[in-house]
FIRO-601501 format. One record per atom (N, C-alpha, C): z, y, x. Coordinates in steps of 0.2 Angstrom, whole numbers, plus 5000, padded with zeros to 4 digits. Atoms other than C-alpha are relative to their C-alpha. Layout:
# residues N
ZYX;...
//
This chain:
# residues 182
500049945004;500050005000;500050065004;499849944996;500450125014;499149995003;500649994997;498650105021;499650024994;500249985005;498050155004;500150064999;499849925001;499050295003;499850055006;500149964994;498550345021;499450015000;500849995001;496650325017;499850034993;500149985007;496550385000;499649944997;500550065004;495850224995;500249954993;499950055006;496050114978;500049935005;499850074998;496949954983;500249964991;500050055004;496749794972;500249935004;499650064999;498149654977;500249954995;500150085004;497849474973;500749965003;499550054996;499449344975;500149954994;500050085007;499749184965;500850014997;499349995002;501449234963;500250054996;500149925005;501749314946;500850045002;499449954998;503649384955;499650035004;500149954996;502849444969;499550074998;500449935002;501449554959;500750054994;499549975003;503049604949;500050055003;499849954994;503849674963;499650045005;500649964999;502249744970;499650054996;500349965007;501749834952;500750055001;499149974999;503849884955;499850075005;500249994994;503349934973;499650085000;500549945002;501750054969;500150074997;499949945002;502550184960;500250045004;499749944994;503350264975;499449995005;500650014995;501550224984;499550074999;500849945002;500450394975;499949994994;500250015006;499650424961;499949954994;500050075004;499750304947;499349974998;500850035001;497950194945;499950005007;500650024992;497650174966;500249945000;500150064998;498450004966;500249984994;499950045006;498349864954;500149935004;499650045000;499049704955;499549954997;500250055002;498249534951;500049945002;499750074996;498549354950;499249975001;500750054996;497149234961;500549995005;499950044995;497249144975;499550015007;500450014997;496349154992;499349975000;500650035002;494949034984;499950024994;500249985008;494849114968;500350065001;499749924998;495249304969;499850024992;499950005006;494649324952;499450085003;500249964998;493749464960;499050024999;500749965000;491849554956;499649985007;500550014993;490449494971;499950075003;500249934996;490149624984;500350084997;499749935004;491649744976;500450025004;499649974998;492549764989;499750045010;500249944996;492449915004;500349965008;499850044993;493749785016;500549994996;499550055002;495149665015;500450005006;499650004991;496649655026;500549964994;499450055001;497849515025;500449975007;499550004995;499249505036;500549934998;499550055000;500249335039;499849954992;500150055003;499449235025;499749974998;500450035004;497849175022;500049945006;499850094996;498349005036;500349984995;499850045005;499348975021;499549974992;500550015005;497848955011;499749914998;500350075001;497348775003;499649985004;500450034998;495948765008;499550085005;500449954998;495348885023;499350035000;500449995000;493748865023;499650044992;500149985005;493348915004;500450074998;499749925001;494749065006;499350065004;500349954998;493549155019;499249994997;500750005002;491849095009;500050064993;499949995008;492749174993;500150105005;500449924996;492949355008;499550024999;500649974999;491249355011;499850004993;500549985004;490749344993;500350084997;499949935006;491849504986;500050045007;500149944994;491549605003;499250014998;500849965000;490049735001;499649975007;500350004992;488749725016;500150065005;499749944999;489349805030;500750005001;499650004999;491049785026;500449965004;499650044995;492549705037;500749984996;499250025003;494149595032;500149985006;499550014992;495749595046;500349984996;499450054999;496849455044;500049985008;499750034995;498049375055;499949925000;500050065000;498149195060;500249985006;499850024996;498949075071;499749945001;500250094999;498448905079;500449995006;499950034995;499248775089;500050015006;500250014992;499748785107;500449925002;499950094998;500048615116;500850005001;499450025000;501748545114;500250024988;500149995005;501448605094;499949944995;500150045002;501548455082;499349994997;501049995002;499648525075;499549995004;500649994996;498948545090;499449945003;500850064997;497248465096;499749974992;500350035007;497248425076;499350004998;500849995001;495248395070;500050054994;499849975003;495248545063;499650085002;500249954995;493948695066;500750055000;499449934996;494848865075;499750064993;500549925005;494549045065;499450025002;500649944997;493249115076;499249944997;500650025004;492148935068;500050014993;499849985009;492848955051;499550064999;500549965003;492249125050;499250025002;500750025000;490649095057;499549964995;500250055005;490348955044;499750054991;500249995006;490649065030;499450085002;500549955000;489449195035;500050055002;499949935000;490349345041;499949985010;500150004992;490149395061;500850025000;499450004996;491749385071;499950065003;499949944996;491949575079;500549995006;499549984994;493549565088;500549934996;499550035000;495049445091;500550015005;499349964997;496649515097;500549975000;499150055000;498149405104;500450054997;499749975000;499649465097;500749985002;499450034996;500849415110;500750004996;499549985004;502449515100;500149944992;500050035006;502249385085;500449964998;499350045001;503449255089;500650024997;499449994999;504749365092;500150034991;499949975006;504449465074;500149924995;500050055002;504349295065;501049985000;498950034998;506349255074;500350054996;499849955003;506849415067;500050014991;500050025005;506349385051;500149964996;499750055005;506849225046;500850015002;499349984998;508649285055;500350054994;499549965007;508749405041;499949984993;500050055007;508149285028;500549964999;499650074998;509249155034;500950044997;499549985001;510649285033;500250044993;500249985005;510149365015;499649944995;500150045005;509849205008;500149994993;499949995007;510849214993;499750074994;500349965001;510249394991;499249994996;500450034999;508749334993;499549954993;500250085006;508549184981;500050044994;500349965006;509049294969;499550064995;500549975001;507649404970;499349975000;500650045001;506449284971;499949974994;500250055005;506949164958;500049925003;500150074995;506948964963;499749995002;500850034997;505048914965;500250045007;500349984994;504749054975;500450005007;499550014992;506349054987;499849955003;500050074997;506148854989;499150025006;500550014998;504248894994;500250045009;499949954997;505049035005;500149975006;499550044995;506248935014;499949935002;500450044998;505148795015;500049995007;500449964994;504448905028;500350025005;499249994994;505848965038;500249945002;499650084996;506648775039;499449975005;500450044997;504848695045;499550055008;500549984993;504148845057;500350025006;499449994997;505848895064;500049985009;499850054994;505748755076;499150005007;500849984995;503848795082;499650074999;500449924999;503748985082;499850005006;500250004995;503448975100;499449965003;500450064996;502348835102;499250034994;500649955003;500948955092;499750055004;500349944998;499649085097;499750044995;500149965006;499549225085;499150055000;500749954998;497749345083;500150034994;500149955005;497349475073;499150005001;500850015001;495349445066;499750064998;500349935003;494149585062;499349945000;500750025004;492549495052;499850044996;500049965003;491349585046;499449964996;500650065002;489849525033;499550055004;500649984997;488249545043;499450014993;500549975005;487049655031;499149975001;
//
């Protein structure tokens, strides 16, 4: 929302979680004018979204948790205009990683596959460490926590926290800039 309001742009946020577009809709009132963002449920492979209606897409820390990777970035390139760019993040396996060497393409084939050209990919060394810092204060705001999510969404939360806990370091983070080739 803050890149919205810093670009004067109309932002449209897709999450599969009808809490979290709650408190995203919640959110927005203290982001600017009231109609720049709107809120809607989809999923990474179903956005529910218009073809070629979007100016750019930024996803931070979640489309690796996508089903199915390769139909989240085919479902990018169909609501990105030509011309335009989506920045997500994403991690892969370093050795010693229970995934690692998994038969599995990397991002830079993925988003080759679905259409768009790879521009840049940017380690984000700093990434472990925010990941630690994060679940240390989920861990310790747990009940807080819980009660603001709700059970589903906690249990998915904390799912998360208990199984990456143990291999935040054994990852390598990047920051992707894909753009569709017009």
């Amino acid at each position: 929302m803050w890149l919205a309001r810093a670009f004067n742009a109309r932002l449209i946020g897709v999450d599969f979680s009808p809490r979290a577009l709650e408190i995203a809709r919640r959110r927005a009132l203290d982001f600017g004018p009231a109609g720049r963002a709107e809120f809607r449920p989809g999923s990474f492979e179903d956005t529910g979204l218009p073809a070629a209606c979007a100016d750019g897409v930024v996803s931070m820390d979640a489309i690796p948790f996508a089903a199915d990777r390769a139909a989240a970035l085919a479902e990018l390139r169909r609501i990105l205009r030509p011309g335009a760019r989506a920045v997500f993040t994403a991690v892969r396996p370093l050795p010693g990683h229970p995934k690692y060497g998994a038969a599995r393409p990397g991002w830079p084939e993925l988003i080759r596959r679905a259409g768009l050209e790879l521009e840049a990919e940017i380690d984000r060394p700093e990434e472990p460490g925010l990941w630690e810092r994060l679940y240390a204060g989920l861990t310790e705001h747990e009940e807080q926590v819980r009660a603001e999510l709700g059970p589903a969404g906690a249990e998915i939360l904390y799912d998360e926290v208990r199984s990456a806990d143990s291999t935040i370091y054994l990852r390598a983070a990047s920051l992707y800039v894909a753009r569709v080739v017009e």
